[in-house]
C-alpha positions in Angstrom: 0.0 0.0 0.0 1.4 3.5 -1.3 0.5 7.0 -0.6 0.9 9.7 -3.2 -0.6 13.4 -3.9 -0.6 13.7 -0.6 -4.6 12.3 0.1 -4.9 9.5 -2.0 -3.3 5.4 -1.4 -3.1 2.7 -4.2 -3.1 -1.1 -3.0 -3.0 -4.5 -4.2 -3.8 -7.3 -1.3 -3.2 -11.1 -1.9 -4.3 -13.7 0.6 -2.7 -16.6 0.8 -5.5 -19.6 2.3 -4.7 -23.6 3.8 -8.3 -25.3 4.6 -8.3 -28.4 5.8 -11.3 -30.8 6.2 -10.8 -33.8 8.3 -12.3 -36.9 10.6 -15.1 -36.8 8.0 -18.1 -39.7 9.2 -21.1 -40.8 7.3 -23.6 -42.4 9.8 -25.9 -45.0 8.3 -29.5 -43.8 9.7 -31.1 -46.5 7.3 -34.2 -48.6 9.8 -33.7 -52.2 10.1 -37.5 -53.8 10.2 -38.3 -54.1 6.5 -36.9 -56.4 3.7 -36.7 -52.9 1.5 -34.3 -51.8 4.5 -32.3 -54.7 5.1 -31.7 -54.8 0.7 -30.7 -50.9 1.0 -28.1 -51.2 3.9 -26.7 -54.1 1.6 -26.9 -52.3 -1.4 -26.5 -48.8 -0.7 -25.9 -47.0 2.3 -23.6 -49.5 3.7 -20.5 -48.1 4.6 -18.1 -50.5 2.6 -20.2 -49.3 -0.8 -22.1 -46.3 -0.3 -18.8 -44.0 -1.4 -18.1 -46.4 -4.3 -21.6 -45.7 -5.5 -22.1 -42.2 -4.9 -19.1 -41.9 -7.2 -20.3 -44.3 -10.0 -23.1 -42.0 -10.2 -21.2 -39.3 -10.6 -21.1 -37.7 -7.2 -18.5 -36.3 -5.2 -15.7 -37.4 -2.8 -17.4 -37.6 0.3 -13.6 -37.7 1.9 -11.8 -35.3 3.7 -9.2 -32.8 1.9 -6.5 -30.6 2.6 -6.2 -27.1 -0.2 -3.6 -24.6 -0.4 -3.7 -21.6 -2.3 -4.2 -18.1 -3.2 -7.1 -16.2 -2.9 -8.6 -13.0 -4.9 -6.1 -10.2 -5.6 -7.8 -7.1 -4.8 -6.5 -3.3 -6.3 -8.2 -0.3 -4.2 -7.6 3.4 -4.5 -8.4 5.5 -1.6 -9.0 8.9 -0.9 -9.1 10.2 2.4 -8.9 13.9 4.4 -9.0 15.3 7.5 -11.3 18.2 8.4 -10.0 19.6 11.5 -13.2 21.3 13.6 -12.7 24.2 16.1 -15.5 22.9 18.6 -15.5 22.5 21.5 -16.7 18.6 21.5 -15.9 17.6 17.9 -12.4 18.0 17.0 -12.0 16.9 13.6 -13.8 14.5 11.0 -12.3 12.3 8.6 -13.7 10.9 5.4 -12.6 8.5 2.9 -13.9 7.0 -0.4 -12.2 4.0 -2.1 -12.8 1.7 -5.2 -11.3 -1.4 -5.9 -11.4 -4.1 -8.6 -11.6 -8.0 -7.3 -9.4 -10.4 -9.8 -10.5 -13.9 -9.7 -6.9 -15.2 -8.8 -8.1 -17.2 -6.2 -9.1 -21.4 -6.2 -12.2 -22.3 -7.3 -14.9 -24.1 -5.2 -14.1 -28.0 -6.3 -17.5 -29.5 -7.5 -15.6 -33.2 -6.7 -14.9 -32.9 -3.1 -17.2 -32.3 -0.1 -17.5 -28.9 1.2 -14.2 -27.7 -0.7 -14.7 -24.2 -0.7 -13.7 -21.2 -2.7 -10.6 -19.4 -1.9 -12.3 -16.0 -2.6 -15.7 -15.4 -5.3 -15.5 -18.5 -6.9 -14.1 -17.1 -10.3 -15.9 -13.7 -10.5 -14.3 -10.5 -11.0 -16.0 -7.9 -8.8 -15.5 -3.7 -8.5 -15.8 -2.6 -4.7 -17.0 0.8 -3.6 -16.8 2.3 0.0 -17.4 5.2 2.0 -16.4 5.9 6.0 -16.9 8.6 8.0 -15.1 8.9 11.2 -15.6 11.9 14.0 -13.1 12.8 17.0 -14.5 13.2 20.0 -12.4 15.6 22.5 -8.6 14.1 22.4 -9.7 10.6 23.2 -12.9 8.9 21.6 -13.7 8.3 18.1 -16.7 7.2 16.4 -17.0 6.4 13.1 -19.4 4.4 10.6 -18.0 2.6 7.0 -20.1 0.7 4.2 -18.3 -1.1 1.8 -20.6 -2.9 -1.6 -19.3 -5.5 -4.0 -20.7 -5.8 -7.4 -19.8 -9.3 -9.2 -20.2 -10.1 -12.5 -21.5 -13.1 -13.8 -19.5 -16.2 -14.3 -20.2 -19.1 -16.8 -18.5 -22.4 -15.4 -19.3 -26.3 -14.8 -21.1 -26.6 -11.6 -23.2 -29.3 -9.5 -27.3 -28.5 -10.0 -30.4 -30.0 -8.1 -32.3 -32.2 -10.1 -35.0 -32.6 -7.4 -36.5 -30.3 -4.9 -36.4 -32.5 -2.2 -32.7 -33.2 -3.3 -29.9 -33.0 -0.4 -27.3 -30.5 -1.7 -24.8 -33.0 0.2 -25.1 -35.7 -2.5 -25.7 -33.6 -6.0 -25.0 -35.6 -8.9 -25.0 -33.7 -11.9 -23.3 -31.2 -13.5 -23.6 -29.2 -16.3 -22.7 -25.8 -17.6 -24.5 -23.0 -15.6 -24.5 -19.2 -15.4 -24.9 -17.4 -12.3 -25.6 -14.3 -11.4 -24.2 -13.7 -7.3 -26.2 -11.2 -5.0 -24.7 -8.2 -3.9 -22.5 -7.8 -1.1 -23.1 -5.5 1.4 -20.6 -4.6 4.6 -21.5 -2.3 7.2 -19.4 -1.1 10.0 -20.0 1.1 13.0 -17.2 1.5 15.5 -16.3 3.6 19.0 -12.5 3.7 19.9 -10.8 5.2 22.7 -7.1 5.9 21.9 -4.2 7.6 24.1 -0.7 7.7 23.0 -0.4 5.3 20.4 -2.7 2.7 22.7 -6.2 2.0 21.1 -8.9 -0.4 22.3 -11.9 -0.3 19.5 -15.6 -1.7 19.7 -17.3 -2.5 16.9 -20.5 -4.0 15.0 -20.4 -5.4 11.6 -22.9 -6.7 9.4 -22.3 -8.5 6.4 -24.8 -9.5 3.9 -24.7 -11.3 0.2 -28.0 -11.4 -2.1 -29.8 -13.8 -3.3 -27.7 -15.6 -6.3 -29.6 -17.4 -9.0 -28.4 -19.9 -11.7 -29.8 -19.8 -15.7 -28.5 -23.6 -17.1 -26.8 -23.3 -20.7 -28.4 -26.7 -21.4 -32.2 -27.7 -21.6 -32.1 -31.3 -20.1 -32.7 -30.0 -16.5 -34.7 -27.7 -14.9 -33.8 -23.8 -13.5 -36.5 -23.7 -11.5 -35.6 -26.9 -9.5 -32.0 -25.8 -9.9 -32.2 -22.3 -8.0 -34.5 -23.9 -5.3 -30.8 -25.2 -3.5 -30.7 -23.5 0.0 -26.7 -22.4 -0.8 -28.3 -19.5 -3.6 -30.3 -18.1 -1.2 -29.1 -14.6 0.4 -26.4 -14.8 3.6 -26.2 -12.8 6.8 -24.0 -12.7 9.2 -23.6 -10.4 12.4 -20.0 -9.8 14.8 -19.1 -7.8 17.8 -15.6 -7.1 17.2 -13.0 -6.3 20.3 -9.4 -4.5 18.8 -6.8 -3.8 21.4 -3.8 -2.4 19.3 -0.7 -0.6 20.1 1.3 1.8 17.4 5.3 2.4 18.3 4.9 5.2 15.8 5.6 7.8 19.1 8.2 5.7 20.3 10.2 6.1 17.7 12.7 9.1 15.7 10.6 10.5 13.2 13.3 9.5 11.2 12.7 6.0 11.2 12.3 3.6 8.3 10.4 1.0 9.8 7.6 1.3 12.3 5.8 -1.4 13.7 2.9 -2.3 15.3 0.7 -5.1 17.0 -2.7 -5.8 18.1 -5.1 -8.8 19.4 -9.2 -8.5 18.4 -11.8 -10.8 19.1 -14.9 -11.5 17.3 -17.9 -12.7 18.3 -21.1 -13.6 15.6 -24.6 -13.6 16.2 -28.1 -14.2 14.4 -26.0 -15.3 11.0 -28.4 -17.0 8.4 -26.7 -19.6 6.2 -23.3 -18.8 7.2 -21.1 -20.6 9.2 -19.4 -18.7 12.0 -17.4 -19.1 15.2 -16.2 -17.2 17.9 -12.8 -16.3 17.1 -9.7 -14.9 19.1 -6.4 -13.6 16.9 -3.5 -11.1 16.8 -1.7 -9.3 14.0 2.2 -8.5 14.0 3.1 -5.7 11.5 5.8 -3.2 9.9 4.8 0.3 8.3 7.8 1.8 6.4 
């Protein structure tokens, strides 16, 4: 990330991802009191065949994984000022506006293993737009409020479809060329931090929130309708409290220096997400400015 003409910043970000899937068990929930029962625990669901026939029929490894990779390589350019206030309570407000462009550089979802997912948005370039606000309060609080939207374009590619409305998504068996068009995705931040002498402890609420995605098949021998009734099209929420403790050595140091550093530990903690899977996480972050 570079700063030049003074208020504007140009950066290019790109993540580097390991997932891991592991200790994956299939329980066979198939009754016992019927002939029909006792030939489809033989013939199908029983442990020592059911993964040979799922893939005979075309569906995916229902084994664990392990993927390593890159994820989306993002470009944003930022404009931001200061507006210094002569009041008595607000002191100064700063604004920013960015735009970015979202390269697909990142691993695709596999469509041949279980829950292996994208490194990023699945193969769709994306331009981001953002706007924060932030006000200082006296010499120690600030408040501030950001909303970032992604807009991604549609991506043709080979994916698995429904075939069935009552179909689990766990066991899809075809697939077929497909066109979809992703929801938009919303991020909205509000945030109060107290900071004294390069110290900063920061509270904050984000929501996150994708649209509704639909898929338009490129062949005729299965149905759209049944295809976009799969629960993973449907629109995503998800909610966090977010705890940031940081520390800046930026006072510490000559103003001279060439390398500043910094560190910080944050928590998160989601709530009320719909379709999303969260957890409570705890982390830190170890960094040099120069």
């Amino acid at each position: 990330r570079a700063q030049f003409l003074e208020n504007f910043s140009f950066g290019a970000y790109l993540p580097m991802m390991s997932m891991h899937l592991h200790d994956v068990c299939w329980q066979d929930q198939t009754q016992d009191i019927t002939d029909a029962d006792v030939r489809t625990r033989e013939l199908l669901t029983n442990p020592d065949v059911f993964f040979t026939k799922v893939c005979e029929l075309g569906g995916p490894d229902l084994g664990g994984w392990k993927r390593t990779g890159l994820g989306d390589l993002v470009f944003m350019l930022e404009w931001f000022r200061d507006f210094p206030q002569p009041k008595p309570l607000l002191k100064n407000v700063f604004i920013n506006w960015r735009i970015g462009l979202n390269l697909p550089t990142g691993l695709r979802a596999d469509q041949d293993k279980l829950f292996a997912l994208p490194f990023g948005y699945d193969g769709a370039t994306g331009l981001i737009f953002g706007l924060g606000l932030e006000l200082r309060m006296g010499s120690y609080i600030k408040c501030g409020v950001d909303v970032q939207l992604t807009q991604l374009f549609d991506v043709i590619r080979e994916r698995r479809i429904k075939t069935d409305a009552a179909q689990t998504e766990l066991l899809l068996l075809e697939k077929t060329q497909v066109h979809k068009d992703f929801g938009l995705v919303q991020r909205f931040n509000l945030d109060l931090e107290a900071v004294y002498r390069g110290f900063s402890c920061k509270f904050g609420y984000q929501y996150i929130k994708q649209g509704e995605s639909t898929l338009s098949l490129v062949c005729n021998e299965f149905s759209d309708a049944i295809a976009n009734t799969a629960e993973s099209l449907q629109s995503i929420t998800m909610h966090q409290l977010i705890v940031n403790a940081s520390y800046d050595f930026e006072k510490q140091l000559s103003p001279k220096a060439w390398a500043i550093p910094y560190i910080s530990l944050y928590g998160r903690l989601p709530f009320n997400g719909t379709r999303a899977v969260e957890q409570t996480m705890i982390g830190t972050v170890v960094g040099v400015s120069f």
